[in-house]
C-alpha positions as CSV (number, residue, x, y, z in Angstrom):
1,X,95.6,145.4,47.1
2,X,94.2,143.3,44.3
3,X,90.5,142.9,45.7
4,X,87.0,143.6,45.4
5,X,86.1,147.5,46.4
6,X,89.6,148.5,45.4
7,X,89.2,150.6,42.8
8,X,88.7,154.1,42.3
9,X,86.8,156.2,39.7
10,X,83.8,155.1,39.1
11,X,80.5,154.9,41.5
12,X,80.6,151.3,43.4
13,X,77.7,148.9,43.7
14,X,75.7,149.3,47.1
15,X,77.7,147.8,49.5
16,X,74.2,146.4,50.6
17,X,74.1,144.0,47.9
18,X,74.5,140.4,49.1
19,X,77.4,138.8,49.4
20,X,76.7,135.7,46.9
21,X,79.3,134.2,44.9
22,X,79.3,135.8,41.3
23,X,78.0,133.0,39.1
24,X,74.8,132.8,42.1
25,X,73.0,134.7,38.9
26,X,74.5,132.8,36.0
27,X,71.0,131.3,35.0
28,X,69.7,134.9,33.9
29,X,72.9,135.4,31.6
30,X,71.1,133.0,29.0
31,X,73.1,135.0,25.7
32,X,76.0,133.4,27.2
33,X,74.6,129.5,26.7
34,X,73.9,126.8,29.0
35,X,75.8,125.7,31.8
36,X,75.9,122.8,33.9
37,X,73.3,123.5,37.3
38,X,76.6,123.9,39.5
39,X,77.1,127.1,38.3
40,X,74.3,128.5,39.6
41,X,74.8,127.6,43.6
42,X,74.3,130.0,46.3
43,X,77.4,130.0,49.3
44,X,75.1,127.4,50.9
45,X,74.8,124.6,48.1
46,X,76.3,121.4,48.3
47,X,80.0,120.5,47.1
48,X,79.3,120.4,43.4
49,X,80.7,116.9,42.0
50,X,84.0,116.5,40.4
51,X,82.2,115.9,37.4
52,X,80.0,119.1,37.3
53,X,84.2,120.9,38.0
54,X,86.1,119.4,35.5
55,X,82.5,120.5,33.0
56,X,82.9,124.1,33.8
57,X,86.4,124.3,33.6
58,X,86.4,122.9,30.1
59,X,83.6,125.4,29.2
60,X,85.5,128.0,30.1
61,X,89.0,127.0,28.4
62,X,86.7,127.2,25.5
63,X,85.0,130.6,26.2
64,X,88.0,132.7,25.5
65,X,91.7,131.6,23.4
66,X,93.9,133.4,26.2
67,X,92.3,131.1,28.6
68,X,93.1,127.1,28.7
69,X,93.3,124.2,30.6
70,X,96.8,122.5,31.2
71,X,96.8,118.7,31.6
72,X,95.4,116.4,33.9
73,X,98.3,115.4,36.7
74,X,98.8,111.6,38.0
75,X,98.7,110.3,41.3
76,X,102.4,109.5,41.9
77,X,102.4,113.3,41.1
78,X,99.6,114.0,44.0
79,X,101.2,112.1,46.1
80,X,104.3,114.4,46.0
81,X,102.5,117.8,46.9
82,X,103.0,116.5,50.8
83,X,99.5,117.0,51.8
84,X,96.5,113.9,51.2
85,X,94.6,114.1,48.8
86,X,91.0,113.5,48.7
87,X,89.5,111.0,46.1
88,X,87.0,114.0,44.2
89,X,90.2,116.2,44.1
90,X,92.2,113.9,42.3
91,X,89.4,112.9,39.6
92,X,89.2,116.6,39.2
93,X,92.8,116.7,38.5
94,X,93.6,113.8,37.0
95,X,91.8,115.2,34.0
96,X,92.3,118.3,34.0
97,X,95.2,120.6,35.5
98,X,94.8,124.3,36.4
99,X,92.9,126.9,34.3
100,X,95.1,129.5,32.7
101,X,93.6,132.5,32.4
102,X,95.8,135.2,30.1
103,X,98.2,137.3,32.3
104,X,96.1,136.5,35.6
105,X,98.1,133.3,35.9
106,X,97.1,129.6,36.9
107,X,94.1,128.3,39.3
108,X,93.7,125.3,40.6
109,X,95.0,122.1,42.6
110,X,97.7,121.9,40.1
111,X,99.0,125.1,40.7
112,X,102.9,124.9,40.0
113,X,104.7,127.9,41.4
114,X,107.5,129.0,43.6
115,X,105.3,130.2,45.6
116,X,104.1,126.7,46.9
117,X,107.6,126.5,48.9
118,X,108.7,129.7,49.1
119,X,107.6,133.1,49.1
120,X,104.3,134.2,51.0
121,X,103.1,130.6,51.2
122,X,104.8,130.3,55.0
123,X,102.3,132.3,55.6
124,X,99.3,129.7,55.4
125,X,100.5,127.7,58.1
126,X,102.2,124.4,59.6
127,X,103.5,122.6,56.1
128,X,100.7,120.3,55.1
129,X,97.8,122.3,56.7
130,X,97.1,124.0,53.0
131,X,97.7,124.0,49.1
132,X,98.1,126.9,47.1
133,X,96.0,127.2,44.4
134,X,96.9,130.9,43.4
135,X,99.0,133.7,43.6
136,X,99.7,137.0,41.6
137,X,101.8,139.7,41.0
138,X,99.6,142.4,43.4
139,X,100.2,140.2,46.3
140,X,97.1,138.0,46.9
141,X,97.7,134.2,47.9
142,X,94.9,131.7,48.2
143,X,95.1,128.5,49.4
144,X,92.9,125.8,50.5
145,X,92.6,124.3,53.8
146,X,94.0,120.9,54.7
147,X,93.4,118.8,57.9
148,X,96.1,116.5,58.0
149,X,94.8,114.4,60.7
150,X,91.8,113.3,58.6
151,X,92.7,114.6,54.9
152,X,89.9,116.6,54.2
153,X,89.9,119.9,52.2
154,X,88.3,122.6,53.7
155,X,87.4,126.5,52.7
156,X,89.3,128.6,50.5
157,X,91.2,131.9,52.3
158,X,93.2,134.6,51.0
159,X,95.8,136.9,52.6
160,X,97.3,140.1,51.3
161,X,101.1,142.0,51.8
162,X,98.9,144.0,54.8
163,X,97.1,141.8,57.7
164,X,93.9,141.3,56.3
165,X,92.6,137.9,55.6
166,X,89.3,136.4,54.1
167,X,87.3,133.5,53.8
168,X,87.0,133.4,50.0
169,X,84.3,130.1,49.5
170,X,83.4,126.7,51.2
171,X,85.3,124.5,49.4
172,X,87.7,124.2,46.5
173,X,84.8,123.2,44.3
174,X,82.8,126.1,44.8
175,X,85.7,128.4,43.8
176,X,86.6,126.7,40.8
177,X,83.1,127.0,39.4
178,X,83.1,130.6,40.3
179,X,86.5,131.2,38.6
180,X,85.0,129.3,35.8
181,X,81.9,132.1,35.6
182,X,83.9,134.7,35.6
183,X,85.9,133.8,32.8
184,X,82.3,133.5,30.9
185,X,81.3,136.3,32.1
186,X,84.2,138.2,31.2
187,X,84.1,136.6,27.4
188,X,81.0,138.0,26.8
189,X,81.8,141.3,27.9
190,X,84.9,141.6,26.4
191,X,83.2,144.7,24.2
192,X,82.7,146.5,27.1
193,X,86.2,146.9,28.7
194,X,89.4,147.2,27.1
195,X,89.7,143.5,26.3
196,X,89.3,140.2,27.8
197,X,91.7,140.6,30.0
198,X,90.1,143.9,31.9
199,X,87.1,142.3,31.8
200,X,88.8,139.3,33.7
201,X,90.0,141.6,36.2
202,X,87.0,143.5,36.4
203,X,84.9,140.4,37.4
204,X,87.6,138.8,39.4
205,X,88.0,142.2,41.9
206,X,84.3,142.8,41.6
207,X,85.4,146.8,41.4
208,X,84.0,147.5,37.4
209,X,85.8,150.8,37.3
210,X,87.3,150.3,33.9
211,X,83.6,149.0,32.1
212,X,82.1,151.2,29.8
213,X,79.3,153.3,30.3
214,X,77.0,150.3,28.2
215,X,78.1,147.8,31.0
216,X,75.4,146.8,33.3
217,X,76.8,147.4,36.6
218,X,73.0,147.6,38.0
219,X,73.0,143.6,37.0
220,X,72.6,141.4,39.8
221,X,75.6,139.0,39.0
222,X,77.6,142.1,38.7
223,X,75.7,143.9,41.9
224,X,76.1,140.4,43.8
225,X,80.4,140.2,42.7
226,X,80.9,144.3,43.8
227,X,79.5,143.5,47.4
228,X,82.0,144.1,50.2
229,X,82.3,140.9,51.9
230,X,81.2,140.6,55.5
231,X,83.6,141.3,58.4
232,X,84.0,139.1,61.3
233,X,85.9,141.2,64.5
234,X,88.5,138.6,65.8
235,X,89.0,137.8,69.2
236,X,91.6,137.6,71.5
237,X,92.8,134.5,73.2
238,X,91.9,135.6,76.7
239,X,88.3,136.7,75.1
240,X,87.8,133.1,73.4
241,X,88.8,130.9,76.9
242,X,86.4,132.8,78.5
243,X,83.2,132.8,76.0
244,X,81.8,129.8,77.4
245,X,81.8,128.4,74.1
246,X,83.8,124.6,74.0
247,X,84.9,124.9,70.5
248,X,86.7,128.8,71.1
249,X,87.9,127.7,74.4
250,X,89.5,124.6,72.6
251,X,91.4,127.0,70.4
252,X,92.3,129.5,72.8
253,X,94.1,127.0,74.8
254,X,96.4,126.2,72.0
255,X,97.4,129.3,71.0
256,X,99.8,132.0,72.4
257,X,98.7,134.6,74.4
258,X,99.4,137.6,71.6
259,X,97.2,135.3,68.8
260,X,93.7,136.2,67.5
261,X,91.4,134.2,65.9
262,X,88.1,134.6,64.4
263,X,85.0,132.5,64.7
264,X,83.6,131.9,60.8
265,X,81.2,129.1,61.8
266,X,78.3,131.3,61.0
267,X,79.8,132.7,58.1
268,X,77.4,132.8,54.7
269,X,79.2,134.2,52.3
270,X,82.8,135.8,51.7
271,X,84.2,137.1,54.9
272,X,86.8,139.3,56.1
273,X,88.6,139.4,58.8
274,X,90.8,142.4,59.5
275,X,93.2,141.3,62.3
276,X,95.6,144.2,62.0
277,X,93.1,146.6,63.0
278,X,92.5,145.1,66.3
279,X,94.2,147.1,68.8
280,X,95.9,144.5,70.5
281,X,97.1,143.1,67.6
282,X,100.5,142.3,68.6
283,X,102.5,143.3,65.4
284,X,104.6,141.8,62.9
285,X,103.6,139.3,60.1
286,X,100.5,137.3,60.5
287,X,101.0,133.6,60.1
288,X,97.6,131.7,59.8
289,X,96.2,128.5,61.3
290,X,92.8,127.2,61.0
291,X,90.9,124.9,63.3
292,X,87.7,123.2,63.3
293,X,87.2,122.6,59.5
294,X,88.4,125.5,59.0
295,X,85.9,127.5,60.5
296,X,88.3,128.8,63.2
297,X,90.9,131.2,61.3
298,X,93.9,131.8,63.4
299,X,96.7,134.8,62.5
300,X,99.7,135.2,65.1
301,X,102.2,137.7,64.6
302,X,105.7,136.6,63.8
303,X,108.7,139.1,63.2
């Protein structure tokens, strides 16, 4: 499982380290040059602007020459993804498509892969409900969430081979400028892992097993990235009709009687939620829905 805390080897980061998005620290990395306030948001912070996106993304196409920007996309081409579309996403890609980051593959709105219609990407829910925005070879697939009755882009999840899921960041904006630290972050300390390329994977995962003994895994950006993320228990649907609450009650009603879903309302920074470990997880492979925002994750079990 390509995640953060995977890796083995060397002594992790205290698991008591907040949960902040990586770049949260970017404004003490001053060796690496300026960047544009957005980078330095905490989970919290508003939607950075398209403009303050497409910035970052350029800076880091230009931090590293494995890593580059493909073209901006037009809105006929939008318009054929089958999901709407929200005016800041397409300024953000109509000038600039998704950042290529060496052998770690695209991210992005523009994300062109199979795995948009086929593959794991069932797995996100009712067609038109998400957009991919990456995938790669150790079985990770995130994807944004959709609303189709109203068109707005939600939170960013991910979703592994097993049945764990996470709420990854707030919005598609917020991830994009993390991506776009990481590739910094990973330029600069090229010297201190085998490469670029480690260093990406390093930073990405948050699990610095492969750094150096000079890397500073004591810094806060890189204590802040190796946190765990928080885990919110999922319910069942009998245990959400009856909570009293009118929002989990909604939910429950529409679901089937073997589906969980977790209640990430209160969620402030990246958090897992592990329905196959709840025991009355009903088997087979989660399919996801999300309600509410996307504050309400939803897996059922589909064999």
């Amino acid at each position: 499982m390509y995640r953060r805390g995977a890796g083995a080897g060397k002594a992790k980061a205290s698991p008591k380290a907040p949960a902040l998005c990586a770049d949260q620290d970017y404004r003490a990395a001053e060796h690496v040059g300026a960047v544009c306030e957005a980078s330095c948001m905490t989970w919290n912070s508003e939607v950075p602007s398209w403009q303050d996106v497409v910035r970052v993304l350029r800076e880091a196409s230009a931090a590293e020459v494995s890593v580059r920007l493909g073209e901006g996309v037009d809105d006929e081409e939008m318009d054929g993804w089958g999901v709407p579309v929200p005016e800041p996403i397409r300024e953000i890609c109509r000038r600039v498509g998704a950042l290529h980051v060496g052998g770690h593959g695209d991210f992005g709105a523009p994300y062109r892969s199979a795995a948009v219609s086929s593959g794991a990407a069932w797995r996100c829910g009712e067609p038109g409900s998400f957009r991919v925005v990456h995938t790669h070879a150790c079985a990770e697939t995130y994807y944004v969430d959709i609303d189709p009755a109203t068109g707005a882009w939600g939170p960013v999840f991910k979703f592994w081979e097993n049945h764990g899921a996470e709420l990854v960041a707030p919005s598609l904006q917020h991830w994009l400028v993390t991506v776009a630290g990481l590739v910094r972050y990973a330029a600069r300390d090229a010297e201190h892992f085998d490469g670029f390329s480690t260093a990406f994977l390093n930073w990405f995962t948050g699990d610095f097993a492969d750094a150096g003994d000079e890397f500073p895994e004591d810094s806060p950006a890189a204590l802040a990235r190796a946190a765990e993320p928080a885990t919110t228990l999922p319910l069942t649907v009998e245990a959400a009709c009856a909570s009293g609450d009118p929002v989990l009650a909604g939910v429950g009603s529409r679901l089937p009687e073997s589906a969980l879903l977790a209640d990430l309302r209160g969620a402030a920074g990246p958090t897992e939620v592990p329905f196959g470990r709840h025991p009355q997880w009903p088997g087979g492979t989660p399919v996801y829905g999300r309600f509410h925002g996307g504050s309400i994750l939803v897996a059922v079990g589909q064999t």
